[in-house]
N, C-alpha and C positions, 0 to 999 in steps of 0.2 A: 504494500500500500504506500510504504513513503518513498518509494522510488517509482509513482506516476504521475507524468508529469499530464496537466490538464490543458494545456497549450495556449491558455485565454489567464487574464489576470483575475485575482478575487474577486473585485468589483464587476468586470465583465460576467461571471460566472454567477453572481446572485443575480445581475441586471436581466442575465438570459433567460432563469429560471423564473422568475416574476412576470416576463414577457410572454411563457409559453407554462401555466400552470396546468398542474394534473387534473384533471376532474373538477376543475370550478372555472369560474370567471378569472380573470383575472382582478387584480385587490382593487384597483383605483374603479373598476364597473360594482365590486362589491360594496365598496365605501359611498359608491352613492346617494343621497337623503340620509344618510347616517350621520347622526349629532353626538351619541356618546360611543368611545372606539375605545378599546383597553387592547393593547399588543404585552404579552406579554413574553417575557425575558430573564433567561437563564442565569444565575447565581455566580458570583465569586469562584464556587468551586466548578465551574466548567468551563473548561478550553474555547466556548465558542468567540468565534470573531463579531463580536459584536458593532465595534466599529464601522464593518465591513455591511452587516445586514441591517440592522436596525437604523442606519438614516437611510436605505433605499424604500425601508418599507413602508418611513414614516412621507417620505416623497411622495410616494402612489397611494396610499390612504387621502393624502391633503392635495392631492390631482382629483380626486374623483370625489371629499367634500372638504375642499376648503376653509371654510369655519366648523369643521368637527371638535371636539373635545378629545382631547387623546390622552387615556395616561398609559406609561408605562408599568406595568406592573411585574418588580422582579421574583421571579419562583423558585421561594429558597426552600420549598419542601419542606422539611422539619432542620435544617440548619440553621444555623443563626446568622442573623440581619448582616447584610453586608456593608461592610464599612463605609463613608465614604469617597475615601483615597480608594480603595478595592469599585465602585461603582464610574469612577472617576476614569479607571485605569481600563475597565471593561468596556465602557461606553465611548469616553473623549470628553472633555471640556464642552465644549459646544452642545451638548445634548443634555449634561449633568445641567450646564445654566441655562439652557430653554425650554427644558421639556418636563412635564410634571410624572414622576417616579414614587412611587409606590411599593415598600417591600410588605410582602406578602408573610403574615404571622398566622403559622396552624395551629395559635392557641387562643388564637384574637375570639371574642365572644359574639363579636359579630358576621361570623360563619354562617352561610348558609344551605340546611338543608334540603339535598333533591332526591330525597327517597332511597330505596334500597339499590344493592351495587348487584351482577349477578350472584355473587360471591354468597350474598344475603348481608351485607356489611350495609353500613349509612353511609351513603356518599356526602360528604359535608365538603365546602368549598368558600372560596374567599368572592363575598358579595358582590365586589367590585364587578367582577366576571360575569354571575346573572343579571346584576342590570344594565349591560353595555348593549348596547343594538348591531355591536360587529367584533366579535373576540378571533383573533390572532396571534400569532405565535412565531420568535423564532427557536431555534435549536440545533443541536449537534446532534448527527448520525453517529452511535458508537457502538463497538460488544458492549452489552450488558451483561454481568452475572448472572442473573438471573430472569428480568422482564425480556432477556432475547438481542433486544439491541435501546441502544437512547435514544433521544428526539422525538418527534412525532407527539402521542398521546401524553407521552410524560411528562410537559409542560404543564398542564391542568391535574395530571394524579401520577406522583404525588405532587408536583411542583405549587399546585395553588390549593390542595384538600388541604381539609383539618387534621391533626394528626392521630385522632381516633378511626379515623378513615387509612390512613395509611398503616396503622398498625396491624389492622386487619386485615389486609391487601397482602402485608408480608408476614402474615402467619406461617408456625413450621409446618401446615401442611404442602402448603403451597410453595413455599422453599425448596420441601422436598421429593415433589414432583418434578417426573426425566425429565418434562418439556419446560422444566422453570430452570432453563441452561441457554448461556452462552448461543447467541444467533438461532435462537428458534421462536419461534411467534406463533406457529400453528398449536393449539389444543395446551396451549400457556396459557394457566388462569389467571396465574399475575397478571398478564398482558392484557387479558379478555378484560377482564376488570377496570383497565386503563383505558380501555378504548370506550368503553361504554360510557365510561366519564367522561370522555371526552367531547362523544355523541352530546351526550344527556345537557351538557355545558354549551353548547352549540360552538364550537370550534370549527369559526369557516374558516379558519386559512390559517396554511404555516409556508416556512420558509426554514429548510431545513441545511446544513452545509456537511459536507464531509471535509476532515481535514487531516495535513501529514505531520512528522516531526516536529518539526516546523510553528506547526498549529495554525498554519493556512491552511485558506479554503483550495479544494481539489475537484470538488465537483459540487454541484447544487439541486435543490429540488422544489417545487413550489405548489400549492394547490388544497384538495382534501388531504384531510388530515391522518386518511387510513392509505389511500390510496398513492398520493405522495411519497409519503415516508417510509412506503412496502417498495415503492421504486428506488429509492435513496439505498433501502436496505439490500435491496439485490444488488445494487451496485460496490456497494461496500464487502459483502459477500465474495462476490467474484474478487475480490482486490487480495482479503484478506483472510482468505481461508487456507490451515496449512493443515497437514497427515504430523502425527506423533511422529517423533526424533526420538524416539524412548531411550533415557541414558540414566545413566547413573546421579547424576547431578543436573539441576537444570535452574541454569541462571534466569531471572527474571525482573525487569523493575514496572514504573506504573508510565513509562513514558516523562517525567520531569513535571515543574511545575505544570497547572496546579494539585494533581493527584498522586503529588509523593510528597502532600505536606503531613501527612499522619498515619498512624497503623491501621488505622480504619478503612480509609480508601485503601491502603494497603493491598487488604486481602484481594483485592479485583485482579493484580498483577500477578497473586500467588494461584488463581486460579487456572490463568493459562500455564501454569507449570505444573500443575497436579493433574491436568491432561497427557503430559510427556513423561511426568517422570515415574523412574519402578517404585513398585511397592517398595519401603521401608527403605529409600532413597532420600536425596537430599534436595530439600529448594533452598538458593541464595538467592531473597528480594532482596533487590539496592531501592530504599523510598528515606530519601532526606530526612523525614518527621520532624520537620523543627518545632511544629507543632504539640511534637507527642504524639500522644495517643487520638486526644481531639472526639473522646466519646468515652464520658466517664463510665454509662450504666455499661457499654463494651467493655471497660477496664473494671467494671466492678462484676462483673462476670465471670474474669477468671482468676482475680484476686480472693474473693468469697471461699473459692470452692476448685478443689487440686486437683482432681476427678474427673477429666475428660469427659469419660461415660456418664458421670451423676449431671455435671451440667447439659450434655444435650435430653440426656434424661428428661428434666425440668421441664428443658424447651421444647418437645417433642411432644410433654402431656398435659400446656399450656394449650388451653380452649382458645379458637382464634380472638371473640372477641374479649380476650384477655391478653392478647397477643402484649409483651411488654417492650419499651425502646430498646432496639439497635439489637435483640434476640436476633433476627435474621443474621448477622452480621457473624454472634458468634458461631450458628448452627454451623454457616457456611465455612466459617474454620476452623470448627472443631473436624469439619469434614475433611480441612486440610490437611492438619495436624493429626488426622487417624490414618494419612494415608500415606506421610514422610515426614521428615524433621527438618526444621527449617530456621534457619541463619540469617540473621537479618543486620541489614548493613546499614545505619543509618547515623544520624546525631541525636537520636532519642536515648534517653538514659538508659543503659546497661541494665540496670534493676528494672526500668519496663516493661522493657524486653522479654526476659527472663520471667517477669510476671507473665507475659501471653505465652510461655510455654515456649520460647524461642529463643536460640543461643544469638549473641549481640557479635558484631562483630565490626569493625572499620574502614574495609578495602576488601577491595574482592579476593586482591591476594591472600590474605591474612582468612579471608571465608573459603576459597578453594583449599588451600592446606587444612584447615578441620574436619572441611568435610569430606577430603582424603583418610583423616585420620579415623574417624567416626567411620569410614566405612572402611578400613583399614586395606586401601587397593590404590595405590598411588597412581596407577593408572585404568580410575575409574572413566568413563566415558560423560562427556558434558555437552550438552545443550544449552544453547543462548536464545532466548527472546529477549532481542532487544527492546519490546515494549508490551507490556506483557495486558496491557488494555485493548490492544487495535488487534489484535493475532483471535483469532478464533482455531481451535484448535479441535477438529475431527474428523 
């Protein structure tokens, strides 16, 4: 995937995909007699080029009704609010001082509900979104751990639900079902879930980007918000789909800023290495964490309780709608951690570390000689994902 080159610049590449949208009008025919417009927009912790999409979109919205009301509403999901330097740095000056922005709170009391999810969960959502006369979206095409891939639906769930809605969304059933893996969307109930939200929320229009190393855009996509983002994803698909390298050790990170600021994003890098590596083999993630950990009830997870088995125990025979924060998180690496041992390279404290059940280490070098030693075969066989977020692995 980061050696394709798209042969058109970013801006050319959103411009085209706006021009020629999937299954809808295009935005500036949809903005038409529409007075209240909410676009909403990706969080701190996503790579997306926001500079790049978000004043095209706001262009063709205010082409097709130029006294619209526009706000920008950012979709932090159950994250915390993002900064302003962090808003500043995603968006550009120009945008931060003219346009009215709105971060999106899953605990705010004025959420509104739209009834049952299929799931049978409450679909609860940020109000702003039901009373807009034209809701839109941009986002990034990514692997997902779990919902299959990013973008698309997931800007509205979880990006703008309440977070009793999204707890239940990622309940350990649904965790641990086949189809709730890495590039699958078909017969994914997380995903099913998301979409329906999406529907239910009246989501006309996204604008979605794939992007490389880099975190430039590489190709684009634009229109309905299922159909869209199912083209986006076939595209990304064919880029980045690779066969097991099965070794003995298998290097991994999360790609660089912004998803190797914490152990938590973490685990999405260490999942494309538990696809390759043997049983009872080694993963070395490289993820900075200058953050830490950056998810306390995930750090109180395996701090509590030393037991592998007793915690997914817990989590496994936790009722969905009891579903508790960031439990998906651990299931998914307790799944890790049952399947190889894992070395992590970071600046997160040593004793952190070692609390998730992971030997700390500084440099790759200093992580390949352990995990030579650990597996006592100097010439064990090693596997590199250079990015262990964009690689789909099957």
């Amino acid at each position: 995937m980061h050696h394709y080159r798209a042969g058109q610049s970013q801006e050319d590449l959103v411009r085209d995909a706006l021009e020629r949208p999937i299954g809808s009008p295009p935005l500036r025919v949809l903005a038409e007699r529409k007075k209240n417009i909410v676009l909403i927009a990706s969080d701190h912790t996503r790579p997306v080029p926001s500079r790049v999409i978000v004043p095209q979109m706001l262009a063709e919205l205010r082409k097709g009704s130029p006294d619209a009301d526009i706000t920008i509403l950012v979709a932090t999901g159950c994250h915390r609010a993002s900064t302003g330097e962090e808003l500043e740095n995603k968006f550009g000056p120009d945008i931060m001082n003219r346009e009215k922005i709105v971060i999106h709170d899953c605990d705010s009391p004025d959420l509104v509900s739209l009834g049952k999810l299929p799931s049978g969960g409450e679909l609860v959502v940020n109000k702003l979104a039901t009373e807009a006369d034209l809701l839109v979206s941009e986002g990034c095409i990514e692997p997902h751990f779990f919902a299959g891939f990013s973008g698309g639906r997931k800007s509205v769930f979880p990006g703008i639900a309440g977070r009793k809605a999204v707890l239940y969304n990622h309940n350990a059933e649904f965790i641990a079902c086949p189809e709730a893996r890495l590039g699958i969307l078909e017969n994914n109930p997380i995903h099913n879930d998301m979409l329906f939200a999406a529907r239910k929320v009246h989501l006309d229009f996204i604008c979605n980007v794939v992007i490389n190393a880099v975190k430039e855009i590489v190709y684009a996509v634009a229109g309905d918000c299922d159909l869209a983002h199912k083209k986006g994803c076939e595209f990304l698909l064919s880029k980045c789909r690779v066969s097991p390298a099965i070794a003995d050790i298998v290097i991994s990170t999360n790609g660089g800023y912004p998803l190797d600021q914490n152990i938590y994003q973490a685990v999405k890098g260490m999942t494309a290495a538990e696809a390759t590596v043997k049983k009872g083999g080694i993963i070395i993630q490289l993820s900075k964490s200058n953050d830490g950990h950056s998810a306390p009830e995930f750090y109180k997870a395996f701090t509590r309780e030393k037991n592998l088995d007793k915690i997914l125990g817990s989590i496994i025979s936790t009722p969905k709608e009891s579903t508790r924060i960031d439990q998906w998180e651990s299931q998914i690496f307790i799944r890790v951690l049952k399947h190889a041992r894992v070395i992590y390279v970071s600046d997160a404290p040593d004793e952190m570390v070692r609390d998730f059940q992971m030997l700390p280490a500084h440099s790759i070098d200093e992580a390949v000689k352990m995990a030579e030693e650990i597996l006592g075969n100097p010439d064990a066989t090693i596997t590199v994902i250079p990015d262990g977020v964009s690689v789909i692995v099957k």
